[in-house]
C-alpha positions as CSV (number, residue, x, y, z in Angstrom):
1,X,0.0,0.0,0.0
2,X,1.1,3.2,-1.3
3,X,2.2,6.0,1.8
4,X,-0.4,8.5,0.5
5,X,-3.1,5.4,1.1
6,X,-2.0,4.7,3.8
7,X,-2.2,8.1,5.5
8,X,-6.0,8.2,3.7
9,X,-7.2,5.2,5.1
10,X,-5.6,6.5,8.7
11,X,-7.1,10.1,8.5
12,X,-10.4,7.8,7.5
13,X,-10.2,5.7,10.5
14,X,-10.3,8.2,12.4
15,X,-13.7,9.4,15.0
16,X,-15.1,12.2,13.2
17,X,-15.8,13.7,16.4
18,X,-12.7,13.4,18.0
19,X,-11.3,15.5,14.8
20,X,-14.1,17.8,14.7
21,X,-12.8,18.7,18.8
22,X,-8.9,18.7,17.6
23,X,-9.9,20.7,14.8
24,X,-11.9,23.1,17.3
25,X,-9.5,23.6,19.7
26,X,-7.0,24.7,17.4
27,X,-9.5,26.9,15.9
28,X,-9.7,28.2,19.4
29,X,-5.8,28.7,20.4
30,X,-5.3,30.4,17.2
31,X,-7.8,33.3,18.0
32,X,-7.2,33.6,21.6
33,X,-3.5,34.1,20.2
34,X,-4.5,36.5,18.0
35,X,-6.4,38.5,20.8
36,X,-3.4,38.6,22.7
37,X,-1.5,40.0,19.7
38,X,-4.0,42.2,19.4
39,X,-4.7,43.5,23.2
40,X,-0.5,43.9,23.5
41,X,-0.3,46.0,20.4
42,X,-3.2,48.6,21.4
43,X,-1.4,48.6,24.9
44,X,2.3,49.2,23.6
45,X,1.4,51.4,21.0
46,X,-1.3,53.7,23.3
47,X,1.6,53.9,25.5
48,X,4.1,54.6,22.2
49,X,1.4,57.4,22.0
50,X,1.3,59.0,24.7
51,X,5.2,59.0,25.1
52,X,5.1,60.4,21.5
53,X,2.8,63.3,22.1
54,X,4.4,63.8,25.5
55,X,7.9,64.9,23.5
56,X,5.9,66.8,20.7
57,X,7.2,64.4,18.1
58,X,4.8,62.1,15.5
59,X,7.4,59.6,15.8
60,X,4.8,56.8,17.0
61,X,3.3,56.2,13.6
62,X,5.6,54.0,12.9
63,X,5.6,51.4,15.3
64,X,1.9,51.6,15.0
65,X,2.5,51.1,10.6
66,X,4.6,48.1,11.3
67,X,3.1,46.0,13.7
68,X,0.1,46.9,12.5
69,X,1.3,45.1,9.0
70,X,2.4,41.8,11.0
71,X,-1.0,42.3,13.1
72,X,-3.3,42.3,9.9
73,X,-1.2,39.3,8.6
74,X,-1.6,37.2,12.0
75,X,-5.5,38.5,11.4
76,X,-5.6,36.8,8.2
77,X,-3.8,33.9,9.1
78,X,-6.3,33.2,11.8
79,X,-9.6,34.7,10.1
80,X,-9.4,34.1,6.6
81,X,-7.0,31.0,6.1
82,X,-7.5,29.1,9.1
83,X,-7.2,25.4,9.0
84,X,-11.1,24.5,8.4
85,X,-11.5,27.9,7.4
86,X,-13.8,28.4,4.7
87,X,-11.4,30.0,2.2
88,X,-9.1,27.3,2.9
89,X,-12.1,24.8,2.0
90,X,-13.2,26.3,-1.1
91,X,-8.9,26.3,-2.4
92,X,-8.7,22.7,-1.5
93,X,-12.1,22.0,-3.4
94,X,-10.6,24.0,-6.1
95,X,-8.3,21.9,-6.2
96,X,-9.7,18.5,-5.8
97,X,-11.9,19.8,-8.9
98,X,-8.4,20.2,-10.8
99,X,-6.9,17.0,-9.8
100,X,-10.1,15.2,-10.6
101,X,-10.3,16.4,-14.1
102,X,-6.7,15.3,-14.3
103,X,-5.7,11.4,-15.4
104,X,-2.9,11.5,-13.7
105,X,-2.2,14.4,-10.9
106,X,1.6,14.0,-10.9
């Protein structure tokens, strides 16, 4: 038996529930990381802020452009692509579709 059919008939074998809850929970760490990414950057950066204003420089943009950049990327990451995410569903059905209309897929 092939590796790839091999690792089918595992993921197969498999209680549906007992994914569905794996799944879940790592659906849940990945958010509550992101809110922690989230609540540190809007503490950081009110401080950055406030420390900016405080000198009468604008310097505190920055940090805020940045890290707001990697912020929106985590947000995506967790949102949009997460693993049994529904954009990450419809790609891989996309691309079942492909591979199916294919003879061979290698």
């Amino acid at each position: 038996m092939k590796t790839s059919n091999r690792l089918y008939a595992q993921t197969q074998s498999r209680d549906p529930d007992a994914e569905l809850d794996r799944l879940a929970r790592r659906r849940a760490r990945a958010k509550l990381g992101w809110l922690l990414h989230a609540t540190v950057f809007l503490a950081v950066n009110a401080f950055l802020v406030v420390l900016s204003l405080s000198t009468g420089r604008h310097w505190a943009v920055y940090p805020l452009l940045g890290w707001g950049l990697g912020l929106a990327i985590h947000a995506a990451a967790v949102w949009l692509l997460a693993p049994g995410g529904a954009m990450l569903q419809r790609l891989v059905d996309q691309e079942r579709a492909r591979l199916g209309a294919q003879r061979d897929p290698w």
